[in-house]
SEVEXGU-134423 format. One record per residue (C-alpha): residue number from 1; residue in three letters; x, y, z. Coordinates in Angstrom, 1 decimal, padded with zeros to 4 digits. Each point is the difference from the previous one (the first is absolute). Layout:
! SEVEXGU-134423
{NUM, ALA, {X, Y, Z}};
...
! end
This chain:
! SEVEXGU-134423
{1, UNK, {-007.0, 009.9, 005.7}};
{2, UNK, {000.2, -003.2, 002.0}};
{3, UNK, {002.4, -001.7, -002.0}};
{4, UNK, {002.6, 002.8, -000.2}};
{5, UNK, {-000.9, -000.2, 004.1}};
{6, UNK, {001.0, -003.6, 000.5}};
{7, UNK, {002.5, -000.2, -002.7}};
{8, UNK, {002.3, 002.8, 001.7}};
{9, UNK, {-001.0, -000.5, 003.6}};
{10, UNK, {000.9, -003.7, -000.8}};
{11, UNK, {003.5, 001.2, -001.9}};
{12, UNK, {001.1, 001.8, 003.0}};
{13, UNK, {-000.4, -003.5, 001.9}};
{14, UNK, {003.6, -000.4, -001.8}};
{15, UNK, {001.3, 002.8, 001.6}};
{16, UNK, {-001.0, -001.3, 003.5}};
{17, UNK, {001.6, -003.8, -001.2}};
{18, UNK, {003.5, 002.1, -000.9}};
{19, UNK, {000.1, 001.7, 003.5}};
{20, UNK, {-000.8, -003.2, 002.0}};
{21, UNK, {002.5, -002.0, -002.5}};
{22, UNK, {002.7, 002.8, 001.2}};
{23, UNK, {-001.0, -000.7, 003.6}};
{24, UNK, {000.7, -003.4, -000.3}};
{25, UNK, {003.3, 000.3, -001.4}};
{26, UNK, {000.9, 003.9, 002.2}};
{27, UNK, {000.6, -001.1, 003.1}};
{28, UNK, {-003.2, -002.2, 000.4}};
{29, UNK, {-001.4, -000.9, 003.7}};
{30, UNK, {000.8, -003.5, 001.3}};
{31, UNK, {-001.4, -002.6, -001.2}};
{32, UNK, {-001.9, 002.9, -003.2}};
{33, UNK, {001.3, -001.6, -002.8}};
{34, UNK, {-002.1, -002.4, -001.2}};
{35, UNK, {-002.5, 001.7, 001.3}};
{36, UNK, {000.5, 003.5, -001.9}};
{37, UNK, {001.0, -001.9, -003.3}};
{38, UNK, {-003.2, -002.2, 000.2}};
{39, UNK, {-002.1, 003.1, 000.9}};
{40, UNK, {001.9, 001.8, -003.5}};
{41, UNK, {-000.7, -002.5, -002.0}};
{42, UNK, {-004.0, 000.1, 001.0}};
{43, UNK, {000.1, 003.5, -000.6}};
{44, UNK, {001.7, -000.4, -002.9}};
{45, UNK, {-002.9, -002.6, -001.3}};
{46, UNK, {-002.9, 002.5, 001.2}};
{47, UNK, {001.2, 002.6, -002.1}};
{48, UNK, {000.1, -002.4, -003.1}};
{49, UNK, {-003.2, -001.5, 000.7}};
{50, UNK, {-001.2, 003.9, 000.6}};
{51, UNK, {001.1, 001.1, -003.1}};
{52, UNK, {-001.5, -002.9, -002.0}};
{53, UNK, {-003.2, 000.1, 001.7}};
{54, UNK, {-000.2, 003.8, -000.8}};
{55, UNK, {-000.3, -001.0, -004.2}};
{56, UNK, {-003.5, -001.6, 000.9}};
{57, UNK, {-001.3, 000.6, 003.3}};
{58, UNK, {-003.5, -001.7, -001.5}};
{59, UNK, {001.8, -002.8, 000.0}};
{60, UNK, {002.5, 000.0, 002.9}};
{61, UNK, {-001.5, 002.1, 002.5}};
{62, UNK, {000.6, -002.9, 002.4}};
{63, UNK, {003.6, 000.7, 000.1}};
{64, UNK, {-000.6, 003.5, 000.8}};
{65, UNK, {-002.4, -000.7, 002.3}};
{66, UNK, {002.4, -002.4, 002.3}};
{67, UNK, {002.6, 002.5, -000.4}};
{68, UNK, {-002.1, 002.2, 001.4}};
{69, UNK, {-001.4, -002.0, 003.3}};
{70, UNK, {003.9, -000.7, 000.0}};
{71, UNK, {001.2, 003.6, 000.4}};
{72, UNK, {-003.2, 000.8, 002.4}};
{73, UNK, {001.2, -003.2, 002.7}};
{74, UNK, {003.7, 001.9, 000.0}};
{75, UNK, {-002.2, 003.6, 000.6}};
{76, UNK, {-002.0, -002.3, 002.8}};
{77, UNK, {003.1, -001.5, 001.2}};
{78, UNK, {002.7, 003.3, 000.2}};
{79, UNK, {-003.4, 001.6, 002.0}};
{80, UNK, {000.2, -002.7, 002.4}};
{81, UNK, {003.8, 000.3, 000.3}};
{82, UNK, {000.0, 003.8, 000.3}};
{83, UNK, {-002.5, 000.1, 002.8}};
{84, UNK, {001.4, -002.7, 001.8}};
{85, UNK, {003.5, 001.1, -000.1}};
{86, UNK, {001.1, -003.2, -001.9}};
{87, UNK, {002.0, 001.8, -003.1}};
{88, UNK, {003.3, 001.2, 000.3}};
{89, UNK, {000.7, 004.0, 000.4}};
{90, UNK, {001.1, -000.1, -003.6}};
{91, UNK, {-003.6, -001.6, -001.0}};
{92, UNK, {-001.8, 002.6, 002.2}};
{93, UNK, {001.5, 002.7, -002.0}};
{94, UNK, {-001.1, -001.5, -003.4}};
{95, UNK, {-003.2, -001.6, 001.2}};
{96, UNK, {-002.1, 003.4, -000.4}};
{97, UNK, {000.7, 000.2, -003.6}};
{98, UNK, {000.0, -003.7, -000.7}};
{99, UNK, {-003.7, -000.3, 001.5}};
{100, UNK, {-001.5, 002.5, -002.1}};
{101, UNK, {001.2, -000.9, -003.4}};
{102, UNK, {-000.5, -004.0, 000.1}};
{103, UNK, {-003.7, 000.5, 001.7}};
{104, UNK, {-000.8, 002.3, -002.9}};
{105, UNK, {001.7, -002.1, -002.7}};
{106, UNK, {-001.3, -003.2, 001.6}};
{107, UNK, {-004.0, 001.5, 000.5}};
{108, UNK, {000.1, 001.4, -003.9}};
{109, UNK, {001.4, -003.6, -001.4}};
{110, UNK, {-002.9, -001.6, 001.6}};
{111, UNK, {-002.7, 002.5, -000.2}};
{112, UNK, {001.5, 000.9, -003.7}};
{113, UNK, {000.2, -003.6, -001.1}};
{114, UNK, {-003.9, -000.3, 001.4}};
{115, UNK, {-001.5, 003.1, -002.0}};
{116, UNK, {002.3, -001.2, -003.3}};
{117, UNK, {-001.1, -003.4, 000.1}};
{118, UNK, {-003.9, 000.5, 001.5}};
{119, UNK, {000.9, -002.9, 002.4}};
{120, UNK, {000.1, -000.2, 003.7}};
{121, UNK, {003.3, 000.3, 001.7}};
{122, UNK, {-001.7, -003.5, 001.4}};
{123, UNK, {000.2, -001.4, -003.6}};
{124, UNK, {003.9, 001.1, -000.9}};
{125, UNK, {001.2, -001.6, 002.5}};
{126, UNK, {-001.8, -003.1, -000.7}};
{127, UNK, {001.8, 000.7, -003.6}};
{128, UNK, {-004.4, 000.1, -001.3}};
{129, UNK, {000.9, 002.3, -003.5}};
{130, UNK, {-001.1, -000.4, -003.2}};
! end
């Protein structure tokens, strides 16, 4: 169940690298560019690795595992923005849906990745697997 999990959660991280690709090249923000185009491409490179580490998590839970901690700082970090009115009015509105999703997706990788492998959280992301 957990690699169908990761494997589509993962696959949809292309969707989100298509969308911030079109911001980039739709009317991008000052000074977005390279910034939007970088942050595509690392999406796009999450959802590979995602989908790869899905075929053996055994073996690779440590990918899933930093993808995990990864989408749990954004969770930590659009909190912070949202109650210290520091995201835009746009972000506000998409915030609330955002929040939910990645803290649930990031909390089963790691929690997931733990019971699947019988190591710590601690030991994946130390890379520690058999």
């Amino acid at each position: 169940m957990l690699e169908k999990f990761v494997y589509w959660t993962g696959a949809l991280d292309f969707l989100v690298a298509a969308g911030t690709y079109y911001g980039a090249f739709v009317n991008p923000p000052p000074g977005a560019f390279v910034a939007l185009i970088t942050l595509g491409s690392f999406l796009m490179m999450a959802a590979a690795c995602l989908m790869w580490a899905s075929r053996n998590i055994a073996a690779r839970a440590p990918v899933i595992v930093w993808q995990g901690l990864v989408r749990l700082t954004a969770v930590s970090a659009a909190l912070f923005a949202l109650f210290h009115g520091l995201s835009s009015a746009q972000e506000s509105m998409v915030l609330p849906y955002v929040i939910p999703f990645d803290g649930i997706v990031g909390l089963t990788y790691v929690i997931g990745s733990a019971k699947v492998t019988g190591k710590s959280p601690l030991d994946l992301l130390l890379c520690r697997v058999p």
